[in-house]
N, C-alpha and C positions, 0 to 999 in steps of 0.2 A: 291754459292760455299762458302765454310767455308775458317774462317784463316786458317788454318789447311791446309788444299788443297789450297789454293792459293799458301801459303809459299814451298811447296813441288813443286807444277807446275814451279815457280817462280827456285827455286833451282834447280833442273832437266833441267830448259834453260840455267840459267848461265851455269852449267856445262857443260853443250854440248859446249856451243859456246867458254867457258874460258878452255878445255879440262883439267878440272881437278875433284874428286872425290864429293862428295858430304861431306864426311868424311875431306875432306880439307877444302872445304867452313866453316862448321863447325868450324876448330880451327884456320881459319883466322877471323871468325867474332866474335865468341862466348867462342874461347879459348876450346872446346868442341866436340875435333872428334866423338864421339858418339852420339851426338845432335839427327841426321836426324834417328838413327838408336833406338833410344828411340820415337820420334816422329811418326813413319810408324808405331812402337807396340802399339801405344794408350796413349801415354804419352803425358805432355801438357806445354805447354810454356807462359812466359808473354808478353802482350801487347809491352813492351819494348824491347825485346828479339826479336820479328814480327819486328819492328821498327828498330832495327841494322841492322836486314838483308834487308828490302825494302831501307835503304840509300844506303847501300854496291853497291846493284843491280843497283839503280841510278847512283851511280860514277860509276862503271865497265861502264855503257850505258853513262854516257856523256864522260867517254875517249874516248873509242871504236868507238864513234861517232865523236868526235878528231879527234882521228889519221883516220878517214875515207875522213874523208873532208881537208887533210892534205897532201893525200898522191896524186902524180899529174893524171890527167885526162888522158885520151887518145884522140885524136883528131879524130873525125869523119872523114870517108874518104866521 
């Protein structure tokens, strides 16, 4: 799988599960709502640019994982 495709499969989960745009990810990480929609035409991005958003995804997944282990259990019957 390419950066390219990983960075998009990657973006495509956060969104689902963060229920927000793809177009939003973009100008929360990259200041750049057009990002993803330059990127699906054949457009190309830097090393560093991959690197913003694999941390982004990181934090979203250790809060998420936070507030999962956070919030109280239910008690087996």
């Amino acid at each position: 799988m390419t950066l390219k495709a990983t960075l998009l499969k990657a973006a495509e989960r956060h969104c689902r599960f963060a229920g927000i745009s793809k177009a939003r990810l973009a100008s929360i990480v990259v200041n750049d709502g057009k990002f993803f929609d330059r990127i699906e035409r054949g457009g190309s991005f830097t090393a560093e640019t991959y690197e913003r958003f694999m941390a982004h995804f990181a934090r979203s997944d250790a809060r998420r994982a936070a507030a999962l282990e956070s919030r109280p259990r239910r008690e087996k019957r």
